[in-house]
N, C-alpha and C positions, 0 to 999 in steps of 0.2 A: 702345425703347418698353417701357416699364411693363406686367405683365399683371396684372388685378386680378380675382380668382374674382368670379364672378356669387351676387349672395345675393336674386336675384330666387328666388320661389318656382318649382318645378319646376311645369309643364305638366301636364296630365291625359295627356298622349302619355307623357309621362316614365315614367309610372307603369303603363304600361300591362303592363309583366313581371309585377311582384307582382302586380298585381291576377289577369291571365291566370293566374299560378303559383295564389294564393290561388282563384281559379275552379275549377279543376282539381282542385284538393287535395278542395273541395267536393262534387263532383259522385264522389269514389270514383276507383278503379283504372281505368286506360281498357281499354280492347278491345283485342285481340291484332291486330297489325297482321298484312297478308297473307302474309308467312312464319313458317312454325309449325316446331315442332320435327320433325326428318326422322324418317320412321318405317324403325326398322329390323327388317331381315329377315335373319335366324342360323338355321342348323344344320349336318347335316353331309349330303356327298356320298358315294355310295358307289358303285364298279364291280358292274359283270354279277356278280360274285361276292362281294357284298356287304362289299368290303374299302374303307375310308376312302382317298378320294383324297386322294395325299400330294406330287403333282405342283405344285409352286407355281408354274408357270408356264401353269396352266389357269385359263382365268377364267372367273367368272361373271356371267350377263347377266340385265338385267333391261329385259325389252321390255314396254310400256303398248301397249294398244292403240289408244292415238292417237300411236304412231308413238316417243313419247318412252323415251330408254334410261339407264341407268346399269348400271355393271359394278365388279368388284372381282378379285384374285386369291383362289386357295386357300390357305389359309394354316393349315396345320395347330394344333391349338390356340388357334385365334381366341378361343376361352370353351372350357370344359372338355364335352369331348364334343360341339366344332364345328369346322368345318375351313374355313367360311367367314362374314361377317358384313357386309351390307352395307346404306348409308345412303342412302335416298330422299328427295329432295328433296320440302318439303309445303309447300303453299299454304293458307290458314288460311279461305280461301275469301268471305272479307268483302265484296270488290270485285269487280266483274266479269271484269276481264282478270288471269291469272298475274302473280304478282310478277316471275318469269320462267319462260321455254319451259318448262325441265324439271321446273319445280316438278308437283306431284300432290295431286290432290286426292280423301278418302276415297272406298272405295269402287269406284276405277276398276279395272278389268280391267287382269290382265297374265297374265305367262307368265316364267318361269327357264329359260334355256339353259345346256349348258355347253360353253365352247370346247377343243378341247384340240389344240392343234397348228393344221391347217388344216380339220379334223371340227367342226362343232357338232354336241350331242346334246342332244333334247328329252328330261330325265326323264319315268320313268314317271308319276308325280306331276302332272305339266303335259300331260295328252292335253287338259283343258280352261280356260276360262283360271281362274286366283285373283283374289281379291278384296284389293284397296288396304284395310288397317286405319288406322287412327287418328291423329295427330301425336303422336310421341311417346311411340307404342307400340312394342309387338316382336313379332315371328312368328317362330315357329320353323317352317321347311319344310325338312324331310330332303328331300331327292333323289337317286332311285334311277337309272344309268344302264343300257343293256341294253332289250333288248326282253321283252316283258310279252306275249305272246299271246293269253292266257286272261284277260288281267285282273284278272286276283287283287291283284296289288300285290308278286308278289317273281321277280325275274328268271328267267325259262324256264334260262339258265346256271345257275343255283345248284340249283334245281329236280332238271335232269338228274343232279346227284351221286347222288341217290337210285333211280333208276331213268330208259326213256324216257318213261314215262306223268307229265306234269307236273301233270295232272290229280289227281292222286291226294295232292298235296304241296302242301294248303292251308293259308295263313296259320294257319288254328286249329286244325290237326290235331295229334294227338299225336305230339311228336318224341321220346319218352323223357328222362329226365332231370327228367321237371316240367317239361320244355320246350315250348311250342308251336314251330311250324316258323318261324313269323313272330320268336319271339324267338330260336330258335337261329340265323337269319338277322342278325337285329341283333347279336349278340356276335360272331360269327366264328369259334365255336369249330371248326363242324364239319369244316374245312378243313384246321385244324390237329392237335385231339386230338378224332376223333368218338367216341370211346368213355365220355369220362368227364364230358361236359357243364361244364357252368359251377360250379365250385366254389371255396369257399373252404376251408383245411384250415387246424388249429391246429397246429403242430411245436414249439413249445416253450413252458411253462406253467411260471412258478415266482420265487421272489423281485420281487413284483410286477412281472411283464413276460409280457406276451403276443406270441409273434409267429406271425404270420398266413401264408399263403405263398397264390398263387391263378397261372392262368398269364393273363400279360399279351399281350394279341395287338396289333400294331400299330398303329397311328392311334387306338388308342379308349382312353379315361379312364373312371378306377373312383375308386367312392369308398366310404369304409367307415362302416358304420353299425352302432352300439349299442343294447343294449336291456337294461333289468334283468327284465322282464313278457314279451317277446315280442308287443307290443301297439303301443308307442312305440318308432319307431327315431328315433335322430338321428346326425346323420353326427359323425365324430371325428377328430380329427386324428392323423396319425402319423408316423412316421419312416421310410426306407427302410437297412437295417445296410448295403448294399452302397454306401452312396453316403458311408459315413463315420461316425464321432462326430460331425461337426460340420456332417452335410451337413442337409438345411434340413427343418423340418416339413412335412406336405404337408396338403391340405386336399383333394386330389382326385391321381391320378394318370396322367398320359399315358404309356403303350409308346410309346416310340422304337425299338422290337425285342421281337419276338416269343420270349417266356421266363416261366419262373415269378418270381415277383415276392415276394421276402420282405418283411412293414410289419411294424411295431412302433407297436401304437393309443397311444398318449397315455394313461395314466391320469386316473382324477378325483382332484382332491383327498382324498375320503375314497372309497376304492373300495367300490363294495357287496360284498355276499358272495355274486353269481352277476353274468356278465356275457356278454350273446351277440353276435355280434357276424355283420354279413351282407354282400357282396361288392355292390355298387351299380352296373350299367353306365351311365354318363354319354350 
C-alpha cells in the first residue's frame, strides 16, 4: 500500500506548541520552580587550643530543627583558610509541600555538630540555634570546639596558657604584639613562637626581588598584600624559592607544617619607587 502525506491543513491542536512556546516567550521569564540554589555554609574548625582540624575523617553536621540533616567531611583547604564547606538543600518556597524532605527553606533554625570518632561536639559558636540564609548564598561559621565557661568566645584550654584566672584573658584584651587575645587565638602563634607575635620580615631586597620570610603554622593560609600609600592593600601573587624555579605562583598559602615560610611577591609591571607589603591571615 501506497503512503501519501496528508496536505489537509494542520488542526488548531497541532498548533498548540508554538502558540504555548510563543505565550510564554510573551508573558517574560517564569518563576523559579520549588528547588533553588543550595545555600552554602564554609569555614574553619578549630581544637580546644585553637589549632585547624586537620583530621579528615571527622565530620560535620548540620541538624534543622525540624529534625532534617546533611553532613560533609573535614577537608583541609576546602577554600583558603577553610577546612570545611557544606551544601544545604533549598526549597524556593513557591508551593506548599517541599520539593523534597531535606530540602530548607530561609530562615529555619539549625545548629553545627562535629563528629569525631564516636564523640559529637557542640561548638562553642552553636550553644544557640543559627539562622538558615538565602538560596544561593554563603555563610561563613568558624567553629570553635572545647568548653567556653565564661562565655567569652575562646576556649577556657587556650586561656589557661596564660595563667589559672581565665577571666582575666579576654577576646579584646591587650596580648602585646598589636595583638588582641581573640587574634592571637586565631593565628596560633602563641603555642608555637609566644615571643615574637605575628610577623612578616624582609631578608632579601635587590635586583628587583623582594623576598619575604613569616612563620607558617599549620592548617592555616596567608596571604600577602601590597601598598605604595599604606592606605590601599591589595593582595599579590608570589612565588615560594623552596618549592623550585618552576614551582607555581600562589595567590594565597596553606602550612602543611609548621616553619618559616620564604615568598617571593610578583613584581608590577612598572614597579613604583617604595612598596610595603603586609602578612594576611586567611
Amino acid at each position: 500500500m501506497k503512503y501519501t502525506p496528508s496536505t489537509a491543513p494542520r488542526s488548531a491542536l497541532g498548533q498548540l506548541p508554538l502558540l504555548l512556546a510563543a505565550a510564554l516567550l510573551a508573558a517574560g521569564p517564569l518563576a523559579a520552580l520549588p528547588p533553588a540554589p543550595p545555600h552554602v555554609i564554609y569555614g574553619m574548625i578549630r581544637d580546644e587550643l585553637g589549632r585547624p582540624l586537620m583530621n579528615t575523617t571527622a565530620q560535620v553536621l548540620f541538624e534543622a530543627a525540624n529534625g532534617h540533616q546533611a553532613s560533609t567531611y573535614v577537608f583541609p583547604g576546602a577554600e583558603p583558610g577553610c577546612n570545611y564547606r557544606l551544601e544545604v538543600a533549598m526549597d524556593a518556597g513557591r508551593v506548599g509541600a517541599l520539593y523534597q524532605p531535606s530540602a530548607m527553606l530561609p530562615l529555619a533554625p539549625f545548629q553545627m555538630k562535629v563528629l569525631i570518632g564516636a564523640v559529637t561536639y557542640l561548638p562553642l559558636e552553636m550553644t544557640g540555634n543559627a539562622l538558615l540564609g538565602q538560596p544561593g548564598q554563603r555563610t561563613r561559621l568558624d567553629l570553635t570546639l572545647g568548653v567556653d565557661a565564661n562565655g567569652d568566645g575562646l576556649p577556657d584550654a587556650w586561656q589557661r596558657q596564660f595563667g589559672t584566672n581565665i577571666n582575666l584573658i579576654t577576646p579584646g584584651g591587650n596580648a602585646g604584639h598589636g595583638l588582641t587575645y581573640r587574634q592571637l587565638y586565631l593565628t596560633g602563634i602563641y603555642a608555637v613562637d609566644p615571643t615574637n607575635g605575628f610577623n612578616l620580615e624582609m631578608v632579601r631586597h635587590g635586583n628587583g626581588t623582594n623576598q619575604l620570610r613569616f612563620l607558617g603554622i599549620t592548617g592555616h593560609s596567608y596571604q600577602i598584600v601590597s601598598s605604595t600609600d599604606m592606605i590601599t592593600w591589595t593582595p599579590v601573587a608570589f612565588r615560594v624559592p623552596a618549592e623550585g624555579g618552576s614551582g607555581p605562583v600562589h595567590q594565597n598559602y596553606a602550612a602543611a607544617a609548621t616553619g618559616h615560610v620564604e615568598v617571593e611577591p610578583a613584581n608590577p609591571a612598572q614597579p613604583p619607587a617604595g612598596m610595603f607589603y603586609r602578612l594576611k591571615l586567611q
